[in-house]
VOGU-3710 file (C-alpha; in Angstrom, 3 decimals, decimal comma):
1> xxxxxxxxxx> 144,094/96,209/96,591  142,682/97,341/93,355  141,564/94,125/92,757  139,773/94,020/95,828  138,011/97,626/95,375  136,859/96,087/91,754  135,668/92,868/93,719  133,594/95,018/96,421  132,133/97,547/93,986  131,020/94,808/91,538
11> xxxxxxxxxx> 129,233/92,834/94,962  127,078/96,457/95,511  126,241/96,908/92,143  124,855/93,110/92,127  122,858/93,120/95,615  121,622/96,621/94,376  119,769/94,707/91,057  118,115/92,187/93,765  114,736/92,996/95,307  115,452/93,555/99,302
21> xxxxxxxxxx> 114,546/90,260/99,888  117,144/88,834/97,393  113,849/86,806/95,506  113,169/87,555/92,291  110,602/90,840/91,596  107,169/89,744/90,358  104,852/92,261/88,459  101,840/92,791/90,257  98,533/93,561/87,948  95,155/93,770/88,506
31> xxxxxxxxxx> 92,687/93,736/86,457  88,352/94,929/86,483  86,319/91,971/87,850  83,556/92,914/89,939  82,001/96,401/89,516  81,672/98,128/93,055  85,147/96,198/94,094  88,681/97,279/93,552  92,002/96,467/94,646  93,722/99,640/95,946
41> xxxxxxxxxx> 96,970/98,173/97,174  98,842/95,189/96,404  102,300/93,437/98,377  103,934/90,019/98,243  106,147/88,118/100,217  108,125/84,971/99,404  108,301/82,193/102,555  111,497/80,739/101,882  111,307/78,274/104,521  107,754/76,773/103,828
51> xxxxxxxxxx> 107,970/78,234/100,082  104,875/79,758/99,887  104,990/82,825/98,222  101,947/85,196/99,214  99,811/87,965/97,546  98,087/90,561/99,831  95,473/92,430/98,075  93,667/95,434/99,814  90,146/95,700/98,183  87,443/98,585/98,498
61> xxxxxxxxxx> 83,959/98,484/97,726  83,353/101,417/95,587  79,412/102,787/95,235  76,502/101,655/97,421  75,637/98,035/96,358  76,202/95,616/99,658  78,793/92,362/98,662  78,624/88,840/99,930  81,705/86,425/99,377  83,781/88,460/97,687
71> xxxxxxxxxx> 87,571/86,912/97,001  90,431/87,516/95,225  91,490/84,963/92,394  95,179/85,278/91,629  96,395/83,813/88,889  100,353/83,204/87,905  102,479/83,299/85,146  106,063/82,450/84,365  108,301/84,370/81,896  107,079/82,628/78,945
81> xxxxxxxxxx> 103,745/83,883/80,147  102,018/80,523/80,356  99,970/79,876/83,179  101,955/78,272/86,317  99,097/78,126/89,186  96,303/79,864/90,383  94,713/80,098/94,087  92,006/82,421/95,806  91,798/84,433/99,057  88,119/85,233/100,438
91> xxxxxxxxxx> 87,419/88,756/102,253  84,777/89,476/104,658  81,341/87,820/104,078  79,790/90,916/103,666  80,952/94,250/102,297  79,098/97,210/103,144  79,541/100,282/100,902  83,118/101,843/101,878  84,314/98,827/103,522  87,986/97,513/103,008
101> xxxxxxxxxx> 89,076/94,313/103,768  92,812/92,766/102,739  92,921/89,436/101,069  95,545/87,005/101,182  96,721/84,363/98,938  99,095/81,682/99,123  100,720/79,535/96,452  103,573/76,855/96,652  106,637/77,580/95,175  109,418/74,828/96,071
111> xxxxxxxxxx> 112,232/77,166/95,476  112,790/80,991/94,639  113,816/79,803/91,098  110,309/78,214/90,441  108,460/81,582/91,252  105,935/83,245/88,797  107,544/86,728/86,897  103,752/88,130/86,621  100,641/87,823/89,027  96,836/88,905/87,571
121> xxxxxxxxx> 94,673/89,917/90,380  90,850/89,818/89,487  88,156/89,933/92,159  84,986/88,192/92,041  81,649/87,244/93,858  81,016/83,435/94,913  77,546/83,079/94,032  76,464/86,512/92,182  73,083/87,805/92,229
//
C-alpha cells in the first residue's frame, strides 16, 4: 500500500512539471521590429496529429501612421540556441491606427521531441515605404 501511495504521489508530482498539454513549454519573446506595430499577446499550440506546432501573435498598431502588409516573422531555436526554422504569418492588408489583427504561424515539427525551446517574434512590413 505504501508502495502504491509513493507510486501515485510521484505520477502527480511528474504530470504537474508538464505543460497542460503534456508538450514541452517554449519561451515566447518578442522583440521591436516595426515602429507603430506591437505584439500584445502571444499563445501556441502543438498539432500532434499533423505536427505543426503554431504561434498566434495578437499585434496593435500603435500611433497614427496607416500599415500595408504587415506579418509576423517567427523565428525558432532549439536548446543549444541555434536556429531550427523560421516561417511568417501575414495580418490584414491594411492597418488603420488602433487596429488589431492576430497572426498565425505554422511550422513542422515531426514529433514533440523535435520542437523549438525558444520562439523570437519580430514584425515587419513587406515592401516598406
Amino acid at each position: 500500500m505504501k508502495i502504491l501511495l509513493t507510486m501515485i504521489s510521484l505520477s502527480a508530482l511528474l504530470s504537474g512539471c508538464q505543460n497542460e498539454s503534456g508538450n514541452p513549454p517554449v519561451d515566447i519573446e518578442t522583440t521591436g521590429g516595426l515602429n507603430g506595430v506591437e505584439i500584445v499577446e502571444t499563445s501556441d499550440k502543438y498539432d500532434v496529429t499533423e505536427g505543426l506546432y503554431y504561434v498566434h501573435a495578437t499585434i496593435k498598431t500603435t500611433g497614427k501612421q496607416v500599415f500595408r502588409n504587415v506579418f509576423v516573422r517567427a523565428t525558432y531555436y532549439n536548446a543549444m540556441g541555434h536556429v531550427v526554422a523560421k516561417s511568417k504569418g501575414e495580418a490584414d492588408l491594411v492597418l488603420n491606427p488602433g487596429d488589431k489583427d492576430v497572426v498565425e504561424t505554422a511550422c513542422f515539427f515531426p514529433t514533440s521531441s523535435d520542437m523549438p525551446t525558444r520562439v523570437v517574434l519580430t514584425t515587419e512590413e513587406e515592401y516598406p515605404k
